[in-house]
RODOBA-283280 format. One record per residue (C-alpha): chain; residue number from 0; residue in one letter; x, y, z. Coordinates in Angstrom, 2 decimals. Layout:
N
+--------+-----+---------+---------+---------+---------+
| cadena | num | residuo |      c1 |      c2 |      c3 |
+--------+-----+---------+---------+---------+---------+
|      A | NUM |       a |       X |       Y |       Z |
...
+--------+-----+---------+---------+---------+---------+
END
This chain:
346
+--------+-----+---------+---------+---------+---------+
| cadena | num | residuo |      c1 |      c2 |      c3 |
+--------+-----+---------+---------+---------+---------+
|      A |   0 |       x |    7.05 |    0.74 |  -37.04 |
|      A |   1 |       x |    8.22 |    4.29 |  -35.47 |
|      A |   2 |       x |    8.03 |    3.57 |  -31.11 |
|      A |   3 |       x |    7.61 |    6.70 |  -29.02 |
|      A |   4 |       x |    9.97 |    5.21 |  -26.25 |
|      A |   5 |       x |    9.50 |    5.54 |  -23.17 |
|      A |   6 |       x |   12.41 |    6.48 |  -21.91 |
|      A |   7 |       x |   12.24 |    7.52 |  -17.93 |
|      A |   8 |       x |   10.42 |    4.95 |  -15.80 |
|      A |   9 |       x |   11.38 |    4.85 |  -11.87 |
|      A |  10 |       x |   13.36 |    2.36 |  -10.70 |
|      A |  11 |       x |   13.12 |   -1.31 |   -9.22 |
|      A |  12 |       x |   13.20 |   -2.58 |   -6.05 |
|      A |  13 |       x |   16.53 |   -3.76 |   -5.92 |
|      A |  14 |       x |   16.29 |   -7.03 |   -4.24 |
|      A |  15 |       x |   12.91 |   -8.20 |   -6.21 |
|      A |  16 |       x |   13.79 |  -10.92 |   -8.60 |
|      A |  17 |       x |   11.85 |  -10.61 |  -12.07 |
|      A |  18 |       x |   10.56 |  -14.18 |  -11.82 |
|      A |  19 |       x |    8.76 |  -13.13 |   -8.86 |
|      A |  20 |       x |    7.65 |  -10.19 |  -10.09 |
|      A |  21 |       x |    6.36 |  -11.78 |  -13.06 |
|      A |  22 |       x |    4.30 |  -14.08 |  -10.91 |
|      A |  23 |       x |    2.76 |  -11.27 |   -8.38 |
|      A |  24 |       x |    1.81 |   -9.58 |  -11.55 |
|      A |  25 |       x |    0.01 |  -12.78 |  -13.10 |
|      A |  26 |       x |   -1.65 |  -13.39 |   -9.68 |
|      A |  27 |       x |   -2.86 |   -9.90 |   -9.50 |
|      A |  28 |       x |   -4.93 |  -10.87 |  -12.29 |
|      A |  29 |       x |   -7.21 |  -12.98 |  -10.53 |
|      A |  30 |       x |   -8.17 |  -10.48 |   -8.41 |
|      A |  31 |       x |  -11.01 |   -7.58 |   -8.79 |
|      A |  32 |       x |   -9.99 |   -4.93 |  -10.96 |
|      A |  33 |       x |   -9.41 |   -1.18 |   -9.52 |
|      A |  34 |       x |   -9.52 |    2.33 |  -11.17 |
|      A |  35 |       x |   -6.64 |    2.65 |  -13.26 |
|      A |  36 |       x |   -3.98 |    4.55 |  -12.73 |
|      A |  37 |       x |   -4.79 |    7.98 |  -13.72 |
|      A |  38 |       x |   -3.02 |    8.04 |  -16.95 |
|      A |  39 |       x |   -2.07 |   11.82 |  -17.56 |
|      A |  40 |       x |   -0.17 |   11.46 |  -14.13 |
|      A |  41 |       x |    2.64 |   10.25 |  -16.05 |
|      A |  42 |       x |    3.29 |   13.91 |  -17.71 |
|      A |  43 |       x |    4.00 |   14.56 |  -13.99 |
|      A |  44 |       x |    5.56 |   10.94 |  -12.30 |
|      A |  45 |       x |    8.85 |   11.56 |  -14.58 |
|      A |  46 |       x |    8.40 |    9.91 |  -17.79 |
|      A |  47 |       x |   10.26 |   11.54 |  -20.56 |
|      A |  48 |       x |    8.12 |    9.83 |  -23.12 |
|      A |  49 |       x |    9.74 |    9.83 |  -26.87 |
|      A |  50 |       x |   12.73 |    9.35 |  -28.82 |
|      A |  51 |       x |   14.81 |   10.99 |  -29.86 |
|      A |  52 |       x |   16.55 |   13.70 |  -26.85 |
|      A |  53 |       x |   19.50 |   14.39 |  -28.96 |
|      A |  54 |       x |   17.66 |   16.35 |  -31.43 |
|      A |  55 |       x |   16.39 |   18.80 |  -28.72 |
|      A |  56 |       x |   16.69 |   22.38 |  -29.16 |
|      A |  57 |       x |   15.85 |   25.23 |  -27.05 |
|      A |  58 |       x |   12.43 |   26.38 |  -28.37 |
|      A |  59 |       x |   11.70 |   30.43 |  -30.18 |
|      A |  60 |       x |    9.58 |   32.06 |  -27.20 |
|      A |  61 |       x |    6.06 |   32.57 |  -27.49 |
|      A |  62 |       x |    4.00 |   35.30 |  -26.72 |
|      A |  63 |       x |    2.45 |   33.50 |  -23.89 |
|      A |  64 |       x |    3.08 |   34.06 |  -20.30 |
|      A |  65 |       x |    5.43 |   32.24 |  -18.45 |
|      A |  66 |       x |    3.97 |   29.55 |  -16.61 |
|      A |  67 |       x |    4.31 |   30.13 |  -13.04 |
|      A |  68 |       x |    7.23 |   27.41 |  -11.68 |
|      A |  69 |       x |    6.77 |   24.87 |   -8.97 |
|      A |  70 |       x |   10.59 |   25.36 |   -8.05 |
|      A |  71 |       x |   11.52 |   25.29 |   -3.87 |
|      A |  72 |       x |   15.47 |   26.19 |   -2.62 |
|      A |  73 |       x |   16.66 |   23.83 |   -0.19 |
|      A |  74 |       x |   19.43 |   25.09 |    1.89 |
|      A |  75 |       x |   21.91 |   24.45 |    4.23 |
|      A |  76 |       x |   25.07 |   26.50 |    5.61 |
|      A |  77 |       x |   26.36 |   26.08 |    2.28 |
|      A |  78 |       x |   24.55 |   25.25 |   -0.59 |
|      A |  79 |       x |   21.07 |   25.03 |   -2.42 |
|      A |  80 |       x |   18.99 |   22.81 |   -4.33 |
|      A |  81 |       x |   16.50 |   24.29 |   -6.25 |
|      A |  82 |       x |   13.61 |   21.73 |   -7.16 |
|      A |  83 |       x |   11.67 |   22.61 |   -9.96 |
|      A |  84 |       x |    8.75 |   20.23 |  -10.76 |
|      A |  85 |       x |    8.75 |   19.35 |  -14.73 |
|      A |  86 |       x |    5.83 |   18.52 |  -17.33 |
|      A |  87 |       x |    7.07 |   16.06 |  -19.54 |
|      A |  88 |       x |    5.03 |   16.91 |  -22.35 |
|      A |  89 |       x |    4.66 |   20.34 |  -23.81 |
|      A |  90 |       x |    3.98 |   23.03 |  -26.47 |
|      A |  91 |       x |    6.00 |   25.58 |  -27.50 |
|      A |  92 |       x |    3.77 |   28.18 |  -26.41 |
|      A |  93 |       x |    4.85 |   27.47 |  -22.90 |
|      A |  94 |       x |    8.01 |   29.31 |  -23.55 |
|      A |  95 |       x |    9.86 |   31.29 |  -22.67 |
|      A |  96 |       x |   10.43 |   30.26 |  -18.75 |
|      A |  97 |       x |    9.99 |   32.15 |  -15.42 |
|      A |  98 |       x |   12.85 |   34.58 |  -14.60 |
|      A |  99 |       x |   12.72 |   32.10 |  -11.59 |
|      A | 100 |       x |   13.27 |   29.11 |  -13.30 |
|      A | 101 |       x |   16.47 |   31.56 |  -15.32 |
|      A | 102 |       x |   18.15 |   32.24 |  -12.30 |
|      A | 103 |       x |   18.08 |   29.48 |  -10.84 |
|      A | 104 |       x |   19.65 |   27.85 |  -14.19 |
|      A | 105 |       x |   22.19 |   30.62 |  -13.96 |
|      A | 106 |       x |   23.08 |   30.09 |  -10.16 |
|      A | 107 |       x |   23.27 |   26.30 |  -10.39 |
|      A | 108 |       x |   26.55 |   24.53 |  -11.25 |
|      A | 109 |       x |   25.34 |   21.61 |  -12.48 |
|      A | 110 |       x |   21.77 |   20.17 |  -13.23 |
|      A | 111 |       x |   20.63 |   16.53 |  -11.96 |
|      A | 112 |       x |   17.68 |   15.16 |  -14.39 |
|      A | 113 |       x |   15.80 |   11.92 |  -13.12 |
|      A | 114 |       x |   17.80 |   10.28 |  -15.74 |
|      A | 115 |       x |   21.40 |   11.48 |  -17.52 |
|      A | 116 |       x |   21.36 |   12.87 |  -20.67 |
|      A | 117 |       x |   23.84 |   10.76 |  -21.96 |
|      A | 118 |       x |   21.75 |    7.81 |  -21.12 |
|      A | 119 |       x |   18.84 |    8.64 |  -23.08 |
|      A | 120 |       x |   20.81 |    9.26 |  -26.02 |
|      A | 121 |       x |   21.89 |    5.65 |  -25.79 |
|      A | 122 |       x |   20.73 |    4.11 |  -28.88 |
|      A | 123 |       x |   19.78 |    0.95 |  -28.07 |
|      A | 124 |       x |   17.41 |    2.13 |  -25.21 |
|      A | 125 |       x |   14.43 |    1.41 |  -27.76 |
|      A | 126 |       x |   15.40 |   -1.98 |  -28.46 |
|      A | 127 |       x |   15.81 |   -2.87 |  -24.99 |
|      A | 128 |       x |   12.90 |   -1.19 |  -23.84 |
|      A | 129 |       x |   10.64 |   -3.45 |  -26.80 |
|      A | 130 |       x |   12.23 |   -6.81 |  -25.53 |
|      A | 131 |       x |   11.20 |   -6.50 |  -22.37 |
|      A | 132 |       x |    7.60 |   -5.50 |  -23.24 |
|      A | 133 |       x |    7.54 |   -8.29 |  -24.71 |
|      A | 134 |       x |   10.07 |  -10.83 |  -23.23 |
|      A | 135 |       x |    6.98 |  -12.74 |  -21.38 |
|      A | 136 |       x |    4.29 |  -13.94 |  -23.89 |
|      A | 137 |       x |    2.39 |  -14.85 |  -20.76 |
|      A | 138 |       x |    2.15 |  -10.86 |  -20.04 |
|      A | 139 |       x |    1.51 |   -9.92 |  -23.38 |
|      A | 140 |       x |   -2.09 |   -7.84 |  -24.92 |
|      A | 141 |       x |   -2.68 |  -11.23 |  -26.47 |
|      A | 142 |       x |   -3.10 |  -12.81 |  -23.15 |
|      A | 143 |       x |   -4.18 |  -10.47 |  -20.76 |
|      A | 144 |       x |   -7.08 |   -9.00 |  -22.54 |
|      A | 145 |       x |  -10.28 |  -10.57 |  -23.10 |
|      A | 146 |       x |  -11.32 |  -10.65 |  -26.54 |
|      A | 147 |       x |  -14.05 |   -7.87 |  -26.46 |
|      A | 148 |       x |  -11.29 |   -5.54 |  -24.83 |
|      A | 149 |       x |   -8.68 |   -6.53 |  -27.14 |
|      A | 150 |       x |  -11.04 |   -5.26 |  -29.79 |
|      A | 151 |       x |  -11.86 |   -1.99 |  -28.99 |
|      A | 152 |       x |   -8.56 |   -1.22 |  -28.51 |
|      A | 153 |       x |   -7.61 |   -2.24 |  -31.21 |
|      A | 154 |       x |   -9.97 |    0.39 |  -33.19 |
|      A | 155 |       x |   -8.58 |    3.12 |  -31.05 |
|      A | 156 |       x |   -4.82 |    2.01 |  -31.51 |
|      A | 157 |       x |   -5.68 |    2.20 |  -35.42 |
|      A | 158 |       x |   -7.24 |    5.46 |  -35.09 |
|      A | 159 |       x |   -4.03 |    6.88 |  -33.32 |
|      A | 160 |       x |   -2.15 |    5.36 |  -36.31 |
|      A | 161 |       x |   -0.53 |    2.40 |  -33.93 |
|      A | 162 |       x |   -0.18 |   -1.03 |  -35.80 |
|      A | 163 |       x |   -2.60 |   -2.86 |  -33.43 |
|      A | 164 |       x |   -1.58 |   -6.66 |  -34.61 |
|      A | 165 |       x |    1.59 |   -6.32 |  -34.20 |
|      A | 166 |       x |    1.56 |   -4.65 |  -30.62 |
|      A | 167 |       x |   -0.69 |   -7.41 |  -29.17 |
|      A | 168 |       x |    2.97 |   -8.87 |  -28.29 |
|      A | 169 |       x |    3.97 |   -6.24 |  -26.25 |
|      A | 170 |       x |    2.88 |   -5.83 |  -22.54 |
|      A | 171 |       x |   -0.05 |   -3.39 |  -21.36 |
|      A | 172 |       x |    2.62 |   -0.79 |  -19.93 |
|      A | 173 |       x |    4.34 |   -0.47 |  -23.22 |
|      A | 174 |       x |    0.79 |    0.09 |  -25.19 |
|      A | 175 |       x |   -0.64 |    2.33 |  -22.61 |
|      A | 176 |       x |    2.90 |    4.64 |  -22.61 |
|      A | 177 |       x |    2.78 |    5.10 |  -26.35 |
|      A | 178 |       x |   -0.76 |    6.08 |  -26.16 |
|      A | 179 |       x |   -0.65 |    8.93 |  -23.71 |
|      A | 180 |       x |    2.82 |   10.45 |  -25.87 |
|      A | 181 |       x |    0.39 |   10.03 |  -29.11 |
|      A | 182 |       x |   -2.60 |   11.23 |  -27.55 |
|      A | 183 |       x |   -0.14 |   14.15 |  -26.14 |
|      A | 184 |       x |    1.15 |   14.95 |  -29.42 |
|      A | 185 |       x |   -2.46 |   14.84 |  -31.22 |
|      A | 186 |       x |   -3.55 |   17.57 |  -28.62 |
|      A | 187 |       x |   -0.42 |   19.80 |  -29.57 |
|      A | 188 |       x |    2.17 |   18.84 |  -26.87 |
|      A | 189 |       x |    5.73 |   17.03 |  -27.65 |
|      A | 190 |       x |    8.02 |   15.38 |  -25.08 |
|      A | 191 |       x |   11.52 |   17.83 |  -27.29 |
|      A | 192 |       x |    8.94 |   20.61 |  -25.93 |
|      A | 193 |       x |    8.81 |   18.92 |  -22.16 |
|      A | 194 |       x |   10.43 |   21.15 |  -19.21 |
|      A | 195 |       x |   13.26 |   18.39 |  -18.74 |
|      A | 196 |       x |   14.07 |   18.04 |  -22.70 |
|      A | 197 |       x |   14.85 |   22.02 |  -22.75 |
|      A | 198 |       x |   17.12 |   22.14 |  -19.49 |
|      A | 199 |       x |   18.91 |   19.57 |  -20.65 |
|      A | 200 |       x |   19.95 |   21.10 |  -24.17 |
|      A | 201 |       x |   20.19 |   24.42 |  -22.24 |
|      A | 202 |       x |   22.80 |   23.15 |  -19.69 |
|      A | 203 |       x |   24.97 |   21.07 |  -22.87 |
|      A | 204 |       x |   24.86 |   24.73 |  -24.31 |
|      A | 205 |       x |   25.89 |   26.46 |  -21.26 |
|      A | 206 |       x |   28.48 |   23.73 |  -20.66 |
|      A | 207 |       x |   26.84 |   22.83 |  -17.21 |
|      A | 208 |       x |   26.97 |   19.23 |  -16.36 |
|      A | 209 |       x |   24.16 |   17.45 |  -16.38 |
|      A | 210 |       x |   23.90 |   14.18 |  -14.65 |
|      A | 211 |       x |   20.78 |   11.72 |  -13.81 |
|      A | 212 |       x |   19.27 |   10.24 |  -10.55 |
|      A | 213 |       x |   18.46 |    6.49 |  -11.97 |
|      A | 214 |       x |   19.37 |    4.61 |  -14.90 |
|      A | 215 |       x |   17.04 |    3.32 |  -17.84 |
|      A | 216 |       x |   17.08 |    0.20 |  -16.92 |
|      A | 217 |       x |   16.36 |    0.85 |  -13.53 |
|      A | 218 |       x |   13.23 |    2.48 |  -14.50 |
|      A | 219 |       x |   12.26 |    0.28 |  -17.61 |
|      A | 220 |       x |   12.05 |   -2.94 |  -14.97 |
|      A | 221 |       x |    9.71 |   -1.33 |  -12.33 |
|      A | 222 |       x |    7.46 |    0.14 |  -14.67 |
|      A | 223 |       x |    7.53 |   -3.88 |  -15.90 |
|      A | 224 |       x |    7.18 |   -4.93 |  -12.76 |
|      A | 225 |       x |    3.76 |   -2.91 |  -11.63 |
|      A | 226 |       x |    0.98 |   -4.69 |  -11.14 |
|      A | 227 |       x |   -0.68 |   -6.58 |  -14.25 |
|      A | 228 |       x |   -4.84 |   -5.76 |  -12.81 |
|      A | 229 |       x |   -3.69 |   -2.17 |  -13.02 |
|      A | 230 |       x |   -2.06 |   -2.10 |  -16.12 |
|      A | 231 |       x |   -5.15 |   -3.74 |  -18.08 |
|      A | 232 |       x |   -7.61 |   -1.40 |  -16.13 |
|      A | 233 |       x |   -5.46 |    1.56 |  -17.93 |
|      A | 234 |       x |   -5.71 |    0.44 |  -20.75 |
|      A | 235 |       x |   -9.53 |    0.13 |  -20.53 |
|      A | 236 |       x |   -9.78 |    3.13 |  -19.29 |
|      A | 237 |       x |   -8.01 |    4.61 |  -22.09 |
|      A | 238 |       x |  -10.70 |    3.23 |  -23.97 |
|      A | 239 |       x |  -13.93 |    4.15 |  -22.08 |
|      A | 240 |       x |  -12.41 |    7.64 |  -21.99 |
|      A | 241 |       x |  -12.85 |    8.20 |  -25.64 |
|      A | 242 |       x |  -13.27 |   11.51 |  -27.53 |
|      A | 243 |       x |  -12.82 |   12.90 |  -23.79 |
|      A | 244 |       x |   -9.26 |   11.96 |  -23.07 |
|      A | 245 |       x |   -7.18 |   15.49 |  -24.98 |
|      A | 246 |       x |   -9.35 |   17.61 |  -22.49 |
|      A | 247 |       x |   -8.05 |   15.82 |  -19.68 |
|      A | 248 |       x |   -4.81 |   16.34 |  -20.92 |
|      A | 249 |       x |   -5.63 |   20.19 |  -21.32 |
|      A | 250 |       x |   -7.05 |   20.29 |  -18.28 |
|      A | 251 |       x |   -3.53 |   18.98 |  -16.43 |
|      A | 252 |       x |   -1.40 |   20.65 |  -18.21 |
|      A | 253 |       x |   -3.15 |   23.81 |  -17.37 |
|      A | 254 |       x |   -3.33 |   22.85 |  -13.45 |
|      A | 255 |       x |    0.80 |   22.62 |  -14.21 |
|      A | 256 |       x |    1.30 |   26.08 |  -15.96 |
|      A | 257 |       x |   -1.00 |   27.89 |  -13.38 |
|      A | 258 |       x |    0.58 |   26.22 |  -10.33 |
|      A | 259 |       x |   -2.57 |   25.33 |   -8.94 |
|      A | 260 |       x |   -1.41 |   22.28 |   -6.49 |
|      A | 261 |       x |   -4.71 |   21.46 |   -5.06 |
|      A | 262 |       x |   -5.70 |   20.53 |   -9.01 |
|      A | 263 |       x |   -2.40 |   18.78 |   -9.57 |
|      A | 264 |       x |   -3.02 |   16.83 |   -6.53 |
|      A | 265 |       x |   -6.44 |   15.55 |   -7.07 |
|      A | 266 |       x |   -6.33 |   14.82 |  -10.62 |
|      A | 267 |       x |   -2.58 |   12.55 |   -9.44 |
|      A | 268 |       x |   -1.08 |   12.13 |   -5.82 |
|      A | 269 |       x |   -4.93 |   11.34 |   -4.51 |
|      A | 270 |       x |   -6.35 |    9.30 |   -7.09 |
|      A | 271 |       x |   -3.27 |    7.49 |   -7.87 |
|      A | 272 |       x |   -2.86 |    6.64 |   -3.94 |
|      A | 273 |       x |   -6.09 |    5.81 |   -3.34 |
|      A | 274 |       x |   -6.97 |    3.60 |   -6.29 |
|      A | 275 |       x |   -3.66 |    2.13 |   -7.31 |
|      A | 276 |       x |   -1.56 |    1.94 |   -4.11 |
|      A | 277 |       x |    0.96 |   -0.56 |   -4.71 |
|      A | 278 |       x |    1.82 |    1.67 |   -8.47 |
|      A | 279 |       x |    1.78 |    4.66 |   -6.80 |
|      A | 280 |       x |    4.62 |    3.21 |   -4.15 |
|      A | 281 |       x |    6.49 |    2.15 |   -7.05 |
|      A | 282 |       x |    6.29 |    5.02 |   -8.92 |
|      A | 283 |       x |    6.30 |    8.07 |   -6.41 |
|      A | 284 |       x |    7.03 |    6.98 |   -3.38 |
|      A | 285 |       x |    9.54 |    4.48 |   -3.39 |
|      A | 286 |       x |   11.87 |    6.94 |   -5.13 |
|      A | 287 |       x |   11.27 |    9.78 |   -2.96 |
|      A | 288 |       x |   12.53 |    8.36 |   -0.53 |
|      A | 289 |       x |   15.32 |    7.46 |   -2.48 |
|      A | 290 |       x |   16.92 |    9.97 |   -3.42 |
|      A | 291 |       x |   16.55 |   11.93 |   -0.22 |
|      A | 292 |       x |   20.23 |   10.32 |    0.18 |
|      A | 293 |       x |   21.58 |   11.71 |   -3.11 |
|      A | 294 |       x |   19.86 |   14.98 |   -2.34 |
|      A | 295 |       x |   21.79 |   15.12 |    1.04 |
|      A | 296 |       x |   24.89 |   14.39 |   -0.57 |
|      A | 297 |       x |   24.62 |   17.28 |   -2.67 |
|      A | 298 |       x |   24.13 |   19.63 |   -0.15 |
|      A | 299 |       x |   27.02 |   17.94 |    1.83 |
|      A | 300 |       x |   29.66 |   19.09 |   -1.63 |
|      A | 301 |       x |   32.34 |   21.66 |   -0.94 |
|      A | 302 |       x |   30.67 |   25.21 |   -0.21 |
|      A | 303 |       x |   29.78 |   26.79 |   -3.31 |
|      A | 304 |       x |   28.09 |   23.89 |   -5.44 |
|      A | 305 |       x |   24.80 |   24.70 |   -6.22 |
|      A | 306 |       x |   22.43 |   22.45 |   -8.28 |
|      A | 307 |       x |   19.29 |   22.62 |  -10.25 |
|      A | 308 |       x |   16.96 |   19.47 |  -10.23 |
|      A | 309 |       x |   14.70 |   18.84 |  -12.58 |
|      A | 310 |       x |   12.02 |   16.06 |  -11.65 |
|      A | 311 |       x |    8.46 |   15.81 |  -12.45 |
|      A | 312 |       x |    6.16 |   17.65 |  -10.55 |
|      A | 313 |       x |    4.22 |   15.18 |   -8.50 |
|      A | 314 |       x |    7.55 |   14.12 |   -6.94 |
|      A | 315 |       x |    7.47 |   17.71 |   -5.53 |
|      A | 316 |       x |    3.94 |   17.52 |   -4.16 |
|      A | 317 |       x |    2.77 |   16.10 |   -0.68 |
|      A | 318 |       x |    3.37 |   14.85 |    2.73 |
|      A | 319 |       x |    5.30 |   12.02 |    0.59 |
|      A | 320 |       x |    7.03 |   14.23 |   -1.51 |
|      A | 321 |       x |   10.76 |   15.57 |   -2.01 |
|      A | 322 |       x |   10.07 |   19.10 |   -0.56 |
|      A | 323 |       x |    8.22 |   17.43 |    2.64 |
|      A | 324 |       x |   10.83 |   14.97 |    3.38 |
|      A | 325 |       x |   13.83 |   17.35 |    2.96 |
|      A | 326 |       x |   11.78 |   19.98 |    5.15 |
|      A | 327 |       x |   11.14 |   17.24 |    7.82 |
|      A | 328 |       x |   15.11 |   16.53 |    7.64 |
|      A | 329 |       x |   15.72 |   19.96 |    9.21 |
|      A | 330 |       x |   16.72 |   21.62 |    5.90 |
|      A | 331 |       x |   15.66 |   25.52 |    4.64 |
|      A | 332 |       x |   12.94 |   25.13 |    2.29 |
|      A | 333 |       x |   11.25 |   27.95 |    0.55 |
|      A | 334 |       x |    9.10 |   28.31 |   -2.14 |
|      A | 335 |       x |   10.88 |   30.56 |   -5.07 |
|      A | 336 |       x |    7.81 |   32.06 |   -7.45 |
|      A | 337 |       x |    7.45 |   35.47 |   -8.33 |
|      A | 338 |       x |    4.11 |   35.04 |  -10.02 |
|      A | 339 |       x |    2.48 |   34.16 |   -6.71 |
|      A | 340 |       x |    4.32 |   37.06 |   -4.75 |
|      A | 341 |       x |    2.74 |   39.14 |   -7.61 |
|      A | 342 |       x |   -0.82 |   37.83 |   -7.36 |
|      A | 343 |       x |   -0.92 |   37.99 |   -3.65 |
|      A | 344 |       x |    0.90 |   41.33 |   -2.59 |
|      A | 345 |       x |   -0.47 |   41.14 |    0.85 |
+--------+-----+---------+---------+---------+---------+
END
């Protein structure tokens, strides 16, 4: 059985023991279901979603148009950030990149990804990642999906080409991540293709180095660790959605290449805040705020030390996000797009 890993999950609360997590997510159940998570918010919440990263390579340019970049420049007397705000999954059509997104590659001295390169290429991140999707049998499909539900997903796991008996071991999170990278990949988009994937290889050709803001298993035990009621309402969703769920996806990753932030944010930020609150803190919030730290340390290096960021795109967006909280820290913060300079010369 091939697993498309998933390898870039945001990180645990330090202090919250897994027992205890275990058992807020099994009481969770008793309670009444919400709206899922919106799924395709994970091709923006900084989930690289596949294996393997080490046999990335810079894609041929397209035809197509750029997309136009969600990338900001946050200054202070002596250096820059430049945020850009990543899809994890794309085609190769959305290649090449803005000139923007170029020179900022070109002026950066090193690149910060939400997680290293060198840690993805870690072998044994796919074992790890399957034992503890399925290290509580308690948590498993098995037990946390009625019967009815169990079966219907089971026809659509088959139809995706996803051994359904044998992932009734594994936890909702794990099922419901390798279902949005194979429903990605039916619709034409690949995680080697994703905005982070092709920075990286591009800075390990360049010779740039390229470092990460979290760990694996940081990630991997949060994304464990969200509550269980949400997870199984994803996965239900998933399976109400149907024959509709590629458009959604098409529909995203167009708000992404046009830029349009008011789409971005309604089809994410809003519905994930208002109907999942306690995943979106997890998953958004809770690491905004930080890495504000590690952001501020960058800024604080020796003048002259510039550095690209690469994070997805909803981290960007928002009174909650990166951009607001380093703008409400004092720092410069200006938006760097051509495109929109272009489209609005007055």
């Amino acid at each position: 059985m091939r697993i498309h890993a998933l390898r870039d999950v945001p990180a645990a609360a330090a202090d919250e023991p897994a027992q205890s997590r275990r058992a807020g997510r099994r009481e969770s159940l008793r309670r009444p279901l919400m709206r899922a998570m919106p799924r395709y918010a994970l091709a923006l919440i900084g989930l690289l979603l596949a294996l393997p990263v080490a046999g990335s390579t810079p894609v041929a340019p397209s035809a197509s148009a750029p997309p136009v970049p969600l990338l900001w420049k946050v200054s202070d007397a002596d250096n820059s950030l430049y945020l850009l705000g990543s899809f994890h999954l794309l085609a190769k059509s959305d290649y090449p990149l803005s000139t923007d997104i170029d020179r900022a590659f070109d002026d950066a001295e090193s690149l910060v990804f939400e997680v290293a390169p060198d840690d993805l290429e870690n072998p044994a991140i796919t074992g790890m990642m399957m034992g503890l999707a399925k290290s509580d049998p308690t948590s498993s499909i098995d037990h946390t999906l009625s019967p009815d539900l169990k079966a219907q997903l089971d026809v659509r796991m088959r139809g995706l080409g996803l051994p359904a008996e044998q992932m009734h071991a594994f936890e909702p999170w794990f099922v419901d991540t390798m279902l949005v990278t194979l429903l990605g990949q039916r619709a034409g988009y690949a995680p080697d293709d994703g905005l982070d994937r092709q920075l990286m290889a591009r800075a390990k050709a360049a010779g740039k180095p390229a470092t990460g803001l979290e760990t694996v298993q940081e990630q991997l035990s949060t994304l464990d660790g969200t509550p269980m009621a949400e997870q199984v309402a994803s996965l239900k969703e998933f399976i109400d959605e149907g024959d509709a769920a590629p458009a959604k996806l098409d529909e995203l990753h167009k708000a992404w290449r046009e830029a349009d932030i008011p789409t971005l944010e309604r089809m994410t930020r809003e519905e994930m805040a208002e109907l999942t609150p306690v995943t979106y803190q997890r998953l958004n919030v809770d690491r905004n705020r930080a890495w504000i730290p590690r952001f501020e340390a960058m800024l604080a290096q020796g003048k002259g030390h510039d550095v690209l960021v690469v994070v997805g795109a909803l981290h960007l967006l928002g009174d909650d996000g990166v951009v607001a909280l380093l703008r409400a820290k004092g720092y410069r913060v200006e938006r760097i797009c051509t495109a929109c300079a272009s489209a609005n010369p007055h």
